[in-house]
C-alpha positions in Angstrom: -23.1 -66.9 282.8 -24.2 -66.8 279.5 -26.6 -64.2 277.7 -29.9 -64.8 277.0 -31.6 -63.6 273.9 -35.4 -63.6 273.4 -36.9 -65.5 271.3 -37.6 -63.6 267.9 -40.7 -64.5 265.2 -38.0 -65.0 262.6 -35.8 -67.5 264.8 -38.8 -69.1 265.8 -40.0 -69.4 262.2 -36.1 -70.7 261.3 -36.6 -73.7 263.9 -40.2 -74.5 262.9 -38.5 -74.7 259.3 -35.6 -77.0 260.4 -38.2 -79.2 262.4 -40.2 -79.7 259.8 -37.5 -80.4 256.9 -36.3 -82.9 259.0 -38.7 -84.2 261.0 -36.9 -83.6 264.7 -37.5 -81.6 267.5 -41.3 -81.4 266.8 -42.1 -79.9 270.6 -39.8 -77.6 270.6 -41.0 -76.3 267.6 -44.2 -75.3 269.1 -42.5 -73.7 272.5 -40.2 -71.7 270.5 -43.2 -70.0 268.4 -45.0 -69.3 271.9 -41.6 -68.1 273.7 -41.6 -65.2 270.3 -45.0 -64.7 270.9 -44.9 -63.8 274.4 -42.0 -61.8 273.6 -43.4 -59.9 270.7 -46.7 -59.1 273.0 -44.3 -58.1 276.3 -42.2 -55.6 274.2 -45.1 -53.5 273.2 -46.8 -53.4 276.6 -45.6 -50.6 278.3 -45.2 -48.0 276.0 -48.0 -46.1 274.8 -46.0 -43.7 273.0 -47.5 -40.9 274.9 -46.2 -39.6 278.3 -48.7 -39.3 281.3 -48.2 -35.4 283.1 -48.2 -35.8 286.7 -50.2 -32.8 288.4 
């Protein structure tokens, strides 16, 4: 199986480039700034930086 690798800001912003120089894959475009997105948003849930004591 192959690996997966999230989708970053920069890649997305490196296929919404190459879309638009060359006017193809125009939906993908939008799906791969909203897959970064989501992924950007999900990696900082979660950690507060601060640990909860349990008493």
């Amino acid at each position: 199986m192959a690996k997966k690798t999230k989708m970053t800001q920069s890649a997305a912003r490196r296929i919404q480039s190459h879309a638009d120089r060359n006017g193809t894959d125009q939906t993908f475009k939008s799906r791969a700034q909203s897959a970064a997105a989501k992924n950007s948003n999900g990696s900082r849930s979660g950690s507060s930086g601060t640990a909860k004591s349990k008493k």
